[in-house]
N, C-alpha and C positions, 0 to 999 in steps of 0.2 A: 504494500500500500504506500505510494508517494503524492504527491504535489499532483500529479494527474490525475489519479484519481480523484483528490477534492474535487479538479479542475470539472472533473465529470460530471460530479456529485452536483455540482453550481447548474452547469448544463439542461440536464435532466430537472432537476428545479424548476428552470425557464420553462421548459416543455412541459410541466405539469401548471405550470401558474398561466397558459396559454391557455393550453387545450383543456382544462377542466371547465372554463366556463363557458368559450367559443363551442357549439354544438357539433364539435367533428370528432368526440373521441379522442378521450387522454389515451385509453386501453392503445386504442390502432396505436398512435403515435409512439408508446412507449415501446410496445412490440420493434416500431422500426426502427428506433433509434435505440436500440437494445442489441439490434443486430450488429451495428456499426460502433456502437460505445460500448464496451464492457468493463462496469462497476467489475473489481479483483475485489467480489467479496462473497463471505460464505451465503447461502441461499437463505437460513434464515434472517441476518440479518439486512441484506437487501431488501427481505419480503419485509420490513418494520423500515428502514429506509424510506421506503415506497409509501407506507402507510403514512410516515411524519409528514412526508412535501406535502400530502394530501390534506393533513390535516392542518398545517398552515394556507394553503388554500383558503378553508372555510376561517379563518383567523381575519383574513383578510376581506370576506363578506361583512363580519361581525362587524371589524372595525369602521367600515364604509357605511354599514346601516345604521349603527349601533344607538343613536338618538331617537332614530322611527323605530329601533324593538326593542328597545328598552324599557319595561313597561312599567317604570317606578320615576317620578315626577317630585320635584321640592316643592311646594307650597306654602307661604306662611310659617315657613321652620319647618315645615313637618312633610313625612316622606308618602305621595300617596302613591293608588294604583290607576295608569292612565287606564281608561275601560277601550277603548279605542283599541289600543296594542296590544291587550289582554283578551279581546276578540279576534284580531290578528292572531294571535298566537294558537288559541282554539284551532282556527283554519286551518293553520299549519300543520298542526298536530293528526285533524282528519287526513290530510293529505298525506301523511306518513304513515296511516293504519293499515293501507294495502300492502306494504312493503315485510305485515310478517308474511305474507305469500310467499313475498319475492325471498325472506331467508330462507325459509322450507325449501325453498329447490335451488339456493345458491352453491349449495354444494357438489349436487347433481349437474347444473348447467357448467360450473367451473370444469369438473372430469370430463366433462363429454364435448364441450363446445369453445371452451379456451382455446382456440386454434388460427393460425394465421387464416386460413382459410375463410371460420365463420365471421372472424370483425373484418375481411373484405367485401362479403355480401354483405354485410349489415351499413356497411360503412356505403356501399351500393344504392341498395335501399334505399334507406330512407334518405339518403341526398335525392333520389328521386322523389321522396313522401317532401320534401321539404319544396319543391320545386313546383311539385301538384298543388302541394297547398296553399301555397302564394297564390297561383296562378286562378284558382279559384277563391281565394279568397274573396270574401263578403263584407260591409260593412259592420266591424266587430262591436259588439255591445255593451261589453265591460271595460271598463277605464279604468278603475282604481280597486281597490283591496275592499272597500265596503260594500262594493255591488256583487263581490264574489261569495255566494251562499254556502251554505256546509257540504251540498249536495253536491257543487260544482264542484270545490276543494277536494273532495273525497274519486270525484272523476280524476281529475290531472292527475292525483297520486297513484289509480291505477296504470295509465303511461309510464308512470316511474318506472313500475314494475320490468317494464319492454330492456330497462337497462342491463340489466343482470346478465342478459345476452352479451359477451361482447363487441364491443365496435357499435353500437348503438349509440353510446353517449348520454348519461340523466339527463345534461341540461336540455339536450335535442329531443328525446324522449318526453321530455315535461313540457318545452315550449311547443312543441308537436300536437300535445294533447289538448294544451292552453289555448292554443290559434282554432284550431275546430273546434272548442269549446264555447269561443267568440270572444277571446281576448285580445287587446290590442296588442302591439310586437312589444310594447315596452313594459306592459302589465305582466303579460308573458313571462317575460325574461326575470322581473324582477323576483313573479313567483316562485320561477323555476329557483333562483338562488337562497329564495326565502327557506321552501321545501329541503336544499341539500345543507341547512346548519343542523337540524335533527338527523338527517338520514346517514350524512358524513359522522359528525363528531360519534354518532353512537358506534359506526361500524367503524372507526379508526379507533376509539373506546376498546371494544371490544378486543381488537386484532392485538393492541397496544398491550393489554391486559394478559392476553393471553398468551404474548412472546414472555413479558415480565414472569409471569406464571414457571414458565418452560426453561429459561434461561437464565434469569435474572437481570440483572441493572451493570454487569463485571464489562464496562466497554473499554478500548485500548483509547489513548488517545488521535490516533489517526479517525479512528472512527466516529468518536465525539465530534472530530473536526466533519467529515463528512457531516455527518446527522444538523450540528448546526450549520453550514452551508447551505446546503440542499432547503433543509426549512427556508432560512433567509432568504435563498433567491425566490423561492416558490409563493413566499408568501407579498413581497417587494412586487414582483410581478404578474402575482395575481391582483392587487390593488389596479396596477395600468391598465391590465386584460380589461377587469370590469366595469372601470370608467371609459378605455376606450369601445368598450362591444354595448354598453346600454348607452351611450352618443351617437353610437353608428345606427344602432334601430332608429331611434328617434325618426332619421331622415331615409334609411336606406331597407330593403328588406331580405328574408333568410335567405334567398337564391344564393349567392355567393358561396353561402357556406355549403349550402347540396350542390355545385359543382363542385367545389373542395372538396367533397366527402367524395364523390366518385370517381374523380380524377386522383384520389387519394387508394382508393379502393383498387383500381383497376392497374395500378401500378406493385399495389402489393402483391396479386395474383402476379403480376407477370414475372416479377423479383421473386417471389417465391417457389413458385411452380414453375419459371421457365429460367431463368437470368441466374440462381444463383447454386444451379447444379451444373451450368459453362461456369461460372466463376471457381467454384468446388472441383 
């Protein structure tokens, strides 16, 4: 483990603090640059590696929203409950109940469907579902978080589910679900990023927990170095991500990112399947 490796560790950060909120699949991304970058690290600890950038990711939602979810207000000296955010937060919650679904068979889809293969079709896909649904889109009817009812919130979060697959992408999966549900692009987005501070922190919670369990807390310091790198750049750059992608909706729509996602797709299969058994 030397200086290049951090170097790596930084790298891969960027890549997660992009593609986690941009709807093209952190999964694909990681796969490909995984090909070409190799962390020289044991496989559990990269699999918690993996888990930290992610979980600065959402560090970095937090700290962007964190006055509109914040749901405790000073008043007259004294600390109340805003009901506004505290209904917010309800919504949220529904919209993350479908996701025990989605653990019951995340262990099954991981064995059987982690494959460069299926996040090229998927990565396919729905660059085409995103393409369709611009193109018919309708005048959408929800603007903001208080016209979004329980019944709706509890819709978008089964989309969620679609993530587990990979190469799908949550935020693409959620915004996907948000637009056909009649959300505007910015309502969308914002949702989508609302829904992944429960769905993230629990399953980075979880994984985090369950290395500490297995291994414990014994890191070298090279690897400490890594582990705070990787956070820092991931979560630094997730910050830009998400001011530059909810300013780009405002004016522009998800088309760009379903070419991305196919012209992304369609080169994995070729590199895959064709390109890199001449390279081997």
């Amino acid at each position: 483990m030397n200086f290049l490796d951090i170097l790596k560790s930084a790298l891969l950060g960027i890549v997660q603090g992009i593609t986690e909120w941009f709807p093209v699949s952190s999964t694909g991304h990681m796969i490909l640059f995984n090909e070409f970058i190799h962390l020289r690290l044991r496989k559990d600890f990269l699999d918690l590696f993996l888990v930290l950038i992610q979980l600065a990711s959402i560090f970095a939602v937090v700290f962007l929203y964190f006055r509109r979810l914040n749901p405790l207000k000073r008043s007259k000296g004294k600390i109340r409950l805003k009901k506004d955010t505290m209904v917010l937060w309800s919504k949220i919650i529904v919209g993350c109940l479908p996701l025990v679904l989605g653990a019951a068979l995340d262990d099954f889809v991981h064995e059987k469907l982690y494959n460069s293969l299926t996040v090229s079709i998927t990565l396919i896909f729905y660059g085409l579902v995103f393409i369709a649904i611009e193109k018919s889109q309708k005048k959408p009817l929800l603007k903001k978080t208080d016209q979004v009812d329980y019944k709706t919130a509890f819709l978008v979060g089964l989309f969620q589910i679609l993530a587990i697959v990979p190469g799908t992408s949550r935020s693409g999966a959620t915004i996907i679900g948000a637009l056909a549900l009649g959300f505007t692009r910015t309502l969308a987005t914002e949702f989508s990023f609302f829904l992944a501070i429960p769905t993230m922190f629990g399953a980075s919670f979880y994984k985090t927990l369950k290395y500490i369990l297995k291994f414990g807390l014994d890191f070298s310091l090279p690897e400490i170095l890594i582990l705070l790198v990787g956070f820092a750049s991931s979560f630094i750059v997730s910050v830009f991500s998400i001011k530059f992608f909810t300013g780009y909706i405002k004016k522009k729509s998800f088309s760009l990112f379903g070419y991305y996602r196919i012209v992304l797709g369609v080169f994995l299969i070729f590199y895959f399947f064709a390109l890199r058994s001449v390279l081997t």
